[in-house]
C-alpha positions as CSV (number, residue, x, y, z in Angstrom):
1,X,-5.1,3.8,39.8
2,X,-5.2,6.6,37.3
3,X,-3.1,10.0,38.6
4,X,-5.2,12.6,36.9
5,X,-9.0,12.5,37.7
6,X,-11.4,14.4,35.6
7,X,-14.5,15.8,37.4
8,X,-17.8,15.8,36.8
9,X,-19.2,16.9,33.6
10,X,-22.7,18.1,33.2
11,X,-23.6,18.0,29.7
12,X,-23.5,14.1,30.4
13,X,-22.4,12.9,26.7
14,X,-20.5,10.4,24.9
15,X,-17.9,11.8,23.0
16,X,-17.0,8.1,21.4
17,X,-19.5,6.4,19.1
18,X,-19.5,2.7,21.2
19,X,-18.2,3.5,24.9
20,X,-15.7,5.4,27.1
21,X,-14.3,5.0,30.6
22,X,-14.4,7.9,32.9
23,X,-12.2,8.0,36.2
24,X,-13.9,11.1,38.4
25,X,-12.6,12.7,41.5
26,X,-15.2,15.9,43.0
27,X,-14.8,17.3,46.6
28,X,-17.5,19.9,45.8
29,X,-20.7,19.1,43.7
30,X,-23.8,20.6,43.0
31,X,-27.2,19.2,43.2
32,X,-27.4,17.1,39.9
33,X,-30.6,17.4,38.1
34,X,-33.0,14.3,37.6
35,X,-32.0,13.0,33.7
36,X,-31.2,10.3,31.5
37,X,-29.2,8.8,28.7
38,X,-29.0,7.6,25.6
39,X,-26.7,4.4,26.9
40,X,-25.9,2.5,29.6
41,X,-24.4,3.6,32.5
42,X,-22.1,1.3,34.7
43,X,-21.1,3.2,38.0
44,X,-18.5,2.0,40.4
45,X,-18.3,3.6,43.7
46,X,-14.7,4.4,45.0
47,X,-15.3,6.3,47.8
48,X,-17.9,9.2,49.3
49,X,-21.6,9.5,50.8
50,X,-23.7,8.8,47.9
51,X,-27.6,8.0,47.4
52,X,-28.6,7.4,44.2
53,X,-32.1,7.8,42.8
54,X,-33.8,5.7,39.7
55,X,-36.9,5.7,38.9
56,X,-38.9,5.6,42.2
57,X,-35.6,4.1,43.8
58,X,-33.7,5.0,46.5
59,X,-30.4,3.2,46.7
60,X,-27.3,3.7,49.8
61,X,-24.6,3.2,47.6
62,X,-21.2,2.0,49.0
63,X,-17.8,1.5,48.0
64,X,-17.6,-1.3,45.8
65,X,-20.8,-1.4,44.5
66,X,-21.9,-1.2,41.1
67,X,-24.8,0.6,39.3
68,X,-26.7,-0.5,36.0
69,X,-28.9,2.0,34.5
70,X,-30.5,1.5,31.2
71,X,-31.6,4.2,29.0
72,X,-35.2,4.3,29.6
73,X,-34.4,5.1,33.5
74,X,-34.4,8.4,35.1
75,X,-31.7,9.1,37.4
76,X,-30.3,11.3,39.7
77,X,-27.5,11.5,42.3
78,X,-27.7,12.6,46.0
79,X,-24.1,13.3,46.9
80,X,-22.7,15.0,50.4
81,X,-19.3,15.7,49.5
82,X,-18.7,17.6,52.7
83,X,-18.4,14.4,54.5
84,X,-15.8,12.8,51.9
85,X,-14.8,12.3,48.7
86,X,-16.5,11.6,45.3
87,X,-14.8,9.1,43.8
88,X,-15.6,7.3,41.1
89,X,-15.8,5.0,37.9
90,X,-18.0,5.8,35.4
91,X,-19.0,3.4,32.0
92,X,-20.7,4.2,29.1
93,X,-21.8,1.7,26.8
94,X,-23.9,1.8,23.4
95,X,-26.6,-0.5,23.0
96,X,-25.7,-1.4,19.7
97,X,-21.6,-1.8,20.7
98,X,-23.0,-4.3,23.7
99,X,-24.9,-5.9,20.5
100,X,-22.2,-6.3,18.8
101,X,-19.7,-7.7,21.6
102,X,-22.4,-10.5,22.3
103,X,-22.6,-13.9,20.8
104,X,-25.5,-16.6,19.7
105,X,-24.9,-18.2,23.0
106,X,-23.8,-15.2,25.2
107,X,-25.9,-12.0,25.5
108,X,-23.9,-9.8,27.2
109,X,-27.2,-7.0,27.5
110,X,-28.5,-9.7,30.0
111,X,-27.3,-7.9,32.9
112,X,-28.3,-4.4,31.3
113,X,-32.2,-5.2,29.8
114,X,-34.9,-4.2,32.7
115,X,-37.0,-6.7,31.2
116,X,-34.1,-9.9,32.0
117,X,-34.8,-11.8,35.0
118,X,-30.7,-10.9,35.8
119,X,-31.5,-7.9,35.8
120,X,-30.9,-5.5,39.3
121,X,-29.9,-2.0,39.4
122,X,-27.3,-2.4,42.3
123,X,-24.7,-5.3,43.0
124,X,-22.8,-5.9,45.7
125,X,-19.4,-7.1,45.2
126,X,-17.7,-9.6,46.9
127,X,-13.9,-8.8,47.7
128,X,-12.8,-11.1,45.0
129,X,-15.0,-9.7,42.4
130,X,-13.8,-6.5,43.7
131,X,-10.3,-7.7,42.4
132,X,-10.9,-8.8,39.3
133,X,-13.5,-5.8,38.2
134,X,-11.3,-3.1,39.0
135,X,-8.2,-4.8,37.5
136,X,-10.2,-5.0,34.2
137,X,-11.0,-1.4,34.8
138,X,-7.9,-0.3,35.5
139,X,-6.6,-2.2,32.5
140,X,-9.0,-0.4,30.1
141,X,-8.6,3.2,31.4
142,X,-5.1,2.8,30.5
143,X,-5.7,1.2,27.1
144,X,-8.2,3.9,26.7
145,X,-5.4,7.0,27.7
146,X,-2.2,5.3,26.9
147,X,-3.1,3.0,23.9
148,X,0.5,1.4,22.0
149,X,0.7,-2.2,19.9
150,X,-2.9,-3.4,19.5
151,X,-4.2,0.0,21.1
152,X,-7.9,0.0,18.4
153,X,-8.1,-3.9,19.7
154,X,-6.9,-4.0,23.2
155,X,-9.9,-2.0,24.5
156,X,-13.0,-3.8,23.1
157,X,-11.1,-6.8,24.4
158,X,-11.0,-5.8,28.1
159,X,-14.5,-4.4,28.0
160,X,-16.0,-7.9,27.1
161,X,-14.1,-8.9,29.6
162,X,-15.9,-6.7,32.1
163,X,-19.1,-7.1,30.7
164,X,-18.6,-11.1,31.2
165,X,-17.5,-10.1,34.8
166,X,-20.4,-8.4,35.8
167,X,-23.2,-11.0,34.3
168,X,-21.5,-13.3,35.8
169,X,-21.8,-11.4,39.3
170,X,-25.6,-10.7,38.4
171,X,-26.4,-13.8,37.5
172,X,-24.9,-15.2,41.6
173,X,-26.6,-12.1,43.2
174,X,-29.8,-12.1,45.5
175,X,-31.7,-9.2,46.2
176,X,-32.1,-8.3,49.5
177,X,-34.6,-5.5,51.4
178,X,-31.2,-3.7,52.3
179,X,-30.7,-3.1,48.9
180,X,-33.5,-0.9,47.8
181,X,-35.3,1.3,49.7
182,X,-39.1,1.5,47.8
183,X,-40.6,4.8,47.9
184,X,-43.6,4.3,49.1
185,X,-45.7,1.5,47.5
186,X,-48.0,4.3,45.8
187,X,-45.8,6.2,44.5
188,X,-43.8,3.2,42.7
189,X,-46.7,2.2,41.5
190,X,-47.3,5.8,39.9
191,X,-44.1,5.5,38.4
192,X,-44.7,2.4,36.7
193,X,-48.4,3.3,35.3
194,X,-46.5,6.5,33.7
195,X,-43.6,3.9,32.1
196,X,-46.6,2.4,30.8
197,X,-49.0,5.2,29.8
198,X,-46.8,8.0,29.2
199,X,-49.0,8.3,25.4
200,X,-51.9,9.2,27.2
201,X,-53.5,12.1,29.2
202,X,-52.1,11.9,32.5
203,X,-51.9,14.7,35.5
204,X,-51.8,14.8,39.3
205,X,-55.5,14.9,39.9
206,X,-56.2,11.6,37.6
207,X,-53.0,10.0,39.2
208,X,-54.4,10.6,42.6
209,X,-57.8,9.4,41.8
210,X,-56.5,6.4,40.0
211,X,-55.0,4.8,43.0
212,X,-57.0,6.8,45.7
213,X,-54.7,9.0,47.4
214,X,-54.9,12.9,47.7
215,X,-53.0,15.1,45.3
216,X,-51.4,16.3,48.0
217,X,-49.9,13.4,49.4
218,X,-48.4,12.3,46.4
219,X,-47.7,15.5,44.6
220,X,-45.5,15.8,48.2
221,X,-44.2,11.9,48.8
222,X,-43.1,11.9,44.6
223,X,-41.1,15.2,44.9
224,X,-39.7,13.5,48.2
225,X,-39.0,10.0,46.7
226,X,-38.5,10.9,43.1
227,X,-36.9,13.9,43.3
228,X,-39.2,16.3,40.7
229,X,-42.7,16.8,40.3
230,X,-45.4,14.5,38.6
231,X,-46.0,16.8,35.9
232,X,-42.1,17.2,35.4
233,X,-41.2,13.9,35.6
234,X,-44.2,12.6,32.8
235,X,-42.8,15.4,30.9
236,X,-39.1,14.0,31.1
237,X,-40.0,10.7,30.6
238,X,-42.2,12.1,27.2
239,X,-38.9,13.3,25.9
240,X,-37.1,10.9,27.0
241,X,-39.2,7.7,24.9
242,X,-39.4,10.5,22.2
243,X,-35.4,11.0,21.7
244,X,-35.4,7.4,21.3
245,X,-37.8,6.9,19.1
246,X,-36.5,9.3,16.8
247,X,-33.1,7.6,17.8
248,X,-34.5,4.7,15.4
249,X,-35.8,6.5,12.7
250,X,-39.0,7.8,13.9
251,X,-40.2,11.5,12.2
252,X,-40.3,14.7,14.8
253,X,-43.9,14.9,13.2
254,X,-45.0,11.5,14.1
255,X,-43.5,11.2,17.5
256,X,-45.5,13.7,19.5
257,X,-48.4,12.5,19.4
258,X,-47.5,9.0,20.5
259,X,-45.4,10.1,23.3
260,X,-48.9,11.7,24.7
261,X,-48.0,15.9,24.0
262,X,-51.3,17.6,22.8
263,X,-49.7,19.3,19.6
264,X,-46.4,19.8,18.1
265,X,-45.6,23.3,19.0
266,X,-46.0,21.7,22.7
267,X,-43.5,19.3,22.1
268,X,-41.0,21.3,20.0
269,X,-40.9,24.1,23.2
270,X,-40.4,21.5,25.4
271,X,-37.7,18.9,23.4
272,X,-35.4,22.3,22.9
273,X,-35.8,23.3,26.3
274,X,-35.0,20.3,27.8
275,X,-32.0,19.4,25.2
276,X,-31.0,22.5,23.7
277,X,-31.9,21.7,19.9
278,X,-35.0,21.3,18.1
279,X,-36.3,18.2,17.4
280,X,-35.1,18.4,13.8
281,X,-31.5,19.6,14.8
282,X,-31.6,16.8,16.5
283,X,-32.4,13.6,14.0
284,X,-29.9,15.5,11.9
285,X,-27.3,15.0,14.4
286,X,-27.6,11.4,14.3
């Protein structure tokens, strides 16, 4: 086990190009806002009282278990650190480094890709798997501080070994009701008509008429469940499709409109509110 735990960060960033390792250790957090990334998140529970929320997801996290989020997934933590605590892994991964890891006959973004059949947000480890996981981990958070002989090969090395690992445990898992608490059938299903027509006008009232609830209901079961507003969360998930669009070469001046914002200066006020640059600052970053 490392000796020196960082805590938690919030501007949420890679500082590598490909992937990094994080070993976290909080006894006081605040409430952490609903966001998202740019890569993949692999969590891995150590110890504390933690709820996490994806999409219109609730999951009772324990120690052991592992977390896949994919950059197209909305996120956020529910955390009572009063109780014990917050412990943690934490694995960042580029898509394109995955890419590059995987072979012709072994796609190592199968466990990572919402649209694979192996694909689960939360696994449950057996105490075997437990073993050999968190010996890779450890491994690599080593290579990672310490480096030495072989340190620029050593950790690409142990992360394909740990992307194998967890594939492989996808691939034997079964989901299970005690997995996944649904937020209400109504409100999943609002979340995945946004995923799906976030380019197009959407609001509460058309939401609510569309699958014949009152605006009340949901506007309160989505803040419950989800953890923001409707409008706040179509308006996340906007940006979110937007950064990434403009991630593969997409102009500022093309993507508003396809991400659903009624003009540009809409989009601009809400892209540098929301990330801190302009939309242009941005592309030139990358």
């Amino acid at each position: 086990m490392p000796h020196e735990p960082g805590s938690f960060d919030p501007s949420q960033q890679m500082k590598r190009p490909d992937f990094e390792l994080q070993y976290k250790r909080d006894s006081y957090l605040k409430k952490v806002k609903l966001h998202h990334h740019d890569f993949y998140e692999i969590y891995f529970l150590i110890t504390g009282d933690v709820t996490y929320t994806i999409e219109s997801k609730l999951y009772k996290v324990v120690p052991g278990d592992v977390l896949l989020i994919s950059p197209r997934e909305l996120h956020q933590l529910h955390i009572k650190t009063e109780r014990e605590v917050y412990e943690r892994y934490v694995l960042w991964v580029d898509p394109k480094a995955v890419k590059r890891l995987s072979t012709r006959h072994t796609d190592l973004m199968s466990c990572l890709d919402p649209a694979s059949p192996r694909y689960r947000n939360q696994l449950h480890m057996s105490p075997e798997d437990q073993r050999r996981v968190y010996d890779l981990i450890g491994r690599l958070y080593g290579e990672l501080q310490d480096g030495g002989f072989g340190g620029e090969l050593m950790p690409e090395c142990l992360l394909t070994q740990l992307l194998v690992e967890i594939n492989r445990i996808a691939e034997r898992a079964v989901s299970t009701e005690e997995d996944v608490t649904r937020g209400g059938q109504v409100v999943g299903e609002v979340v995945d008509y946004i995923s799906e027509h976030y380019g197009e006008e959407l609001s509460l009232e058309a939401l609510a008429d569309r699958f014949y609830v009152s605006k009340y209901h949901l506007s309160h079961e989505f803040a419950r469940i989800v953890g923001t507003s409707v409008h706040r969360y179509i308006m996340k998930k906007r940006l979110l499709i937007a950064r990434q669009l403009m991630a593969q070469g997409v102009r500022p001046s093309h993507v508003w409109s396809d991400v659903g914002f009624g003009d540009y200066t809409g989009f601009y006020r809400a892209f540098k509110s929301e990330y801190g640059v302009t939309p242009r600052e941005y592309c030139q970053q990358l």
